[in-house]
KEVEXLO-967979 format. One line per field, with one value per residue (C-alpha): residue in one letter; chain; z, x, y. Coordinates in nm, 4 decimals. Last residue first. Layout:
<atoms>
fiba = c(a,...)
lolum = c(A,...)
w = c(Z,...)
u = c(X,...)
v = c(Y,...)
</atoms>
This chain:
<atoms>
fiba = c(x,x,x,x,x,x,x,x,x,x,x,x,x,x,x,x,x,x,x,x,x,x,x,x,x,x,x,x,x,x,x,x,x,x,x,x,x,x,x,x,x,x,x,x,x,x,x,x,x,x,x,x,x,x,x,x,x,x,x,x,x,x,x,x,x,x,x,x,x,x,x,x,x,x,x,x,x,x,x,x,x,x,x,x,x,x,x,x,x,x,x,x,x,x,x,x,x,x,x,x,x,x,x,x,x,x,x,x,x,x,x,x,x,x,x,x,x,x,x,x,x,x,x,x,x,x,x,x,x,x,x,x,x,x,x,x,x,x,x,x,x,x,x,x,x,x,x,x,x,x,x,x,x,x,x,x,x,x,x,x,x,x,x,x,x,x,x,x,x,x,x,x,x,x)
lolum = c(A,A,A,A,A,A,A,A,A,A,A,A,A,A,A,A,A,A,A,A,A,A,A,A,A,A,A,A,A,A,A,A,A,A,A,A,A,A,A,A,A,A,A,A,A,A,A,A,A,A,A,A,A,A,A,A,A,A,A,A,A,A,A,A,A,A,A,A,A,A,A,A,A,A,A,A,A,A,A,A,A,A,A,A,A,A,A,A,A,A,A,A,A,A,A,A,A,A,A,A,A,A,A,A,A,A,A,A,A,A,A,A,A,A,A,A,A,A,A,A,A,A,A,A,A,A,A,A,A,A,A,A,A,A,A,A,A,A,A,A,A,A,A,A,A,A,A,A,A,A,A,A,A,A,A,A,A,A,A,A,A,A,A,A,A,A,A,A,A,A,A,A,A,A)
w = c(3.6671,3.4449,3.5708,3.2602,3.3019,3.7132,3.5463,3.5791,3.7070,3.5205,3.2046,2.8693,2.5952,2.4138,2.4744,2.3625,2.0079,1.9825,2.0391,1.7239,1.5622,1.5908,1.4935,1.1679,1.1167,1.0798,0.9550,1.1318,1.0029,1.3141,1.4245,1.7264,2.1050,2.2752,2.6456,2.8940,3.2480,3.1011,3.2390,3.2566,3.0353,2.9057,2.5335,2.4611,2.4014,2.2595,2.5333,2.7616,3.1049,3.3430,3.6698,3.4920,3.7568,3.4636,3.5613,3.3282,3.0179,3.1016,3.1596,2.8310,2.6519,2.6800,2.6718,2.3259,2.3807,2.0750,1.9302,2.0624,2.0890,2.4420,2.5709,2.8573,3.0586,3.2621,3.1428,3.3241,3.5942,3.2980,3.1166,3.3930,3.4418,3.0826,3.1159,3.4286,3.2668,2.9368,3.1799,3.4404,3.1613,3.0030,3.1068,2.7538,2.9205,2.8587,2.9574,2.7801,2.6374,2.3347,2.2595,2.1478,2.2950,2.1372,2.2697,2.0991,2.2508,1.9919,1.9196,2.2690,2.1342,1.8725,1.8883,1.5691,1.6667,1.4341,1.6167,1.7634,2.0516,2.0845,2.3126,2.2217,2.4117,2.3502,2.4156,2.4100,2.2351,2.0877,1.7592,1.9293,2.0117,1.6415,1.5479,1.8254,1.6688,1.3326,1.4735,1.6538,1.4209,1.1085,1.4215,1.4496,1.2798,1.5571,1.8443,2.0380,2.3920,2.3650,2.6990,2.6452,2.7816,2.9030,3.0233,3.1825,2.8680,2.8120,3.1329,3.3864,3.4738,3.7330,3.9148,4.1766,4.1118,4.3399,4.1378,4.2633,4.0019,3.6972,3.8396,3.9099,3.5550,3.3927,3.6206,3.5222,3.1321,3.1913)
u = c(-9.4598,-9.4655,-9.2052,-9.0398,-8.7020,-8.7117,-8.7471,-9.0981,-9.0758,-8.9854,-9.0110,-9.1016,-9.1860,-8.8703,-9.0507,-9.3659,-9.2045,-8.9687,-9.2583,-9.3953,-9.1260,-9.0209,-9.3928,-9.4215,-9.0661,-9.2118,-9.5225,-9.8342,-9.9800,-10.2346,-10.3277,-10.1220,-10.1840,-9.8599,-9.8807,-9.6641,-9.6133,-9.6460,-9.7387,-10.1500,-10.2252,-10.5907,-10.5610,-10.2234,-10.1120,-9.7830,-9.4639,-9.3020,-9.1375,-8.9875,-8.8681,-8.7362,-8.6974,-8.8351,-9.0518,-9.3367,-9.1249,-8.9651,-9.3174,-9.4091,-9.1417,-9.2136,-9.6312,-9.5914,-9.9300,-9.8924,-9.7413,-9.4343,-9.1894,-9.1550,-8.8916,-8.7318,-8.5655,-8.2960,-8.0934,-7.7716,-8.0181,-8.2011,-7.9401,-7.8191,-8.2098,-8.2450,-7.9154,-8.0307,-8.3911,-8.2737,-8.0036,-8.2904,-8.5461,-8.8022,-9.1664,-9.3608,-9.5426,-9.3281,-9.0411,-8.8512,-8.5014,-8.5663,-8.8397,-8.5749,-8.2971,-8.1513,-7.8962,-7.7742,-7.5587,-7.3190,-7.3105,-7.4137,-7.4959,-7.7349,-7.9724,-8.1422,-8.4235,-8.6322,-8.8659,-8.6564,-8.7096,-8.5106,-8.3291,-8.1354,-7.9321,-7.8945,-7.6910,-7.8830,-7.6685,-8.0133,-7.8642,-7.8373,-8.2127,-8.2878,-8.1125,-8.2229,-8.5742,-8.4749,-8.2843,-8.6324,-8.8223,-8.5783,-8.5607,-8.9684,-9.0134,-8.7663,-8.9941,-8.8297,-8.7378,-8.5526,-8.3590,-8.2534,-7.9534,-7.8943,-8.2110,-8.1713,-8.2586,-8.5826,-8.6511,-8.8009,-9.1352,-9.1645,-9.2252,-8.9596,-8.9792,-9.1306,-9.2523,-9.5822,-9.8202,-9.6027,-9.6214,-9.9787,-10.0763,-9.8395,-9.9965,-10.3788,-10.2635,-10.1638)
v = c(7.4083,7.0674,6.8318,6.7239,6.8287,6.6965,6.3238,6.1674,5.7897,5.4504,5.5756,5.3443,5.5597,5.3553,5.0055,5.0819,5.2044,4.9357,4.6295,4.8054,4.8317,4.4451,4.3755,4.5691,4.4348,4.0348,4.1295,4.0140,3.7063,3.6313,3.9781,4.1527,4.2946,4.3437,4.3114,4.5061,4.3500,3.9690,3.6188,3.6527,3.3501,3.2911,3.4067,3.4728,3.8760,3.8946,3.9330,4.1831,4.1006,4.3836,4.2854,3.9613,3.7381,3.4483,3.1821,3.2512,3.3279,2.9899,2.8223,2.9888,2.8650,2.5366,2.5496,2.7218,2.9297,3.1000,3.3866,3.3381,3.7174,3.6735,3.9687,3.9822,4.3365,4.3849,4.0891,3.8928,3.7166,3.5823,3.4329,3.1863,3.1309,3.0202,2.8206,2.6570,2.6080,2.4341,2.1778,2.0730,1.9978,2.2357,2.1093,1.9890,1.7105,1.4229,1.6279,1.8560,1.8688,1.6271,1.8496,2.0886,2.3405,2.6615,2.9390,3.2316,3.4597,3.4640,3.0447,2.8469,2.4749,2.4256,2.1636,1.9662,1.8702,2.0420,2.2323,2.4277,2.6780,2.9686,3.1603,3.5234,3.7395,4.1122,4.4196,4.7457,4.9770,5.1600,5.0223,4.6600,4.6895,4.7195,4.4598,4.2137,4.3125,4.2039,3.8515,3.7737,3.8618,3.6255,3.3400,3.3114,3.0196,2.8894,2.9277,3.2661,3.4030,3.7570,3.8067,4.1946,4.3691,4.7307,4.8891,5.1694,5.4076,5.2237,5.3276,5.0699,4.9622,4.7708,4.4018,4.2877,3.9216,3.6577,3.4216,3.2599,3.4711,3.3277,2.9654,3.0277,3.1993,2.8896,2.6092,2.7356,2.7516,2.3643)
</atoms>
């Protein structure tokens, strides 16, 4: 599976780059529902740069929520036998993706569902925690197991504010 989500990732064709943090106006943040109180932290602190955001989660429960503030869930019951996101998940992922500038993976493990969405997104710039084996994101987070929840939400913050695409004519050094 880790060998079809590097290939799937390498096989997109996406215009890879860095862009400002100033340029980017909304955020695709892709979440497993433990992870809702991150996800909703970091959203936060994007939404105080003005960065609008859209959320996507993962629920273990079964329970399914329907589109509620730019949240969107799906379950196992919208995968396949082997953990593939159905037609109706990946239309509304990819729906969502050509809106954002920049996408977020905030799993810590190698959730094979969301992974194959994080893998497939256009995304020219694609940021997730570091997963042993898969090669899916530009910028890689490195974290320990139990991380806090806002340790991690400023720390994604912090990369993603020094973020500059090229060197602006202020800071050209004569």
């Amino acid at each position: 599976m880790i060998k079809q989500i590097n290939k799937l990732s390498h096989q997109n064709q996406r215009s890879r780059h860095f862009v400002d943090f100033e340029q980017i106006n909304k955020t695709l943040i892709l979440f497993e529902q433990t992870q809702t109180e991150q996800a909703i932290d970091l959203g936060r602190l994007l939404n105080a740069e003005n960065k609008e955001c859209y959320f996507f989660c993962f629920r273990s429960d079964e329970k399914v929520d329907e589109v509620k503030n730019r949240f969107f869930s799906y379950s196992r019951q919208n995968t396949d036998w082997r953990g593939y996101p159905n037609e109706s998940v990946c239309k509304k992922f990819n729906n969502l993706d050509e809106k954002c500038d920049l996408l977020i993976d905030l799993t810590t493990d190698k959730h094979l569902s969301l992974c194959i969405l994080s893998a497939s997104s256009k995304q020219k710039l694609k940021v997730g925690i570091k997963k042993e084996y898969i090669d899916i994101y530009d910028l890689i987070v490195e974290v320990e197991k139990n991380i806090d929840v806002k340790f991690l939400s400023k720390q994604i913050m912090f990369y993603l504010r020094r973020l500059k695409s090229q060197r602006k004519e202020s800071d050209q050094i004569i």
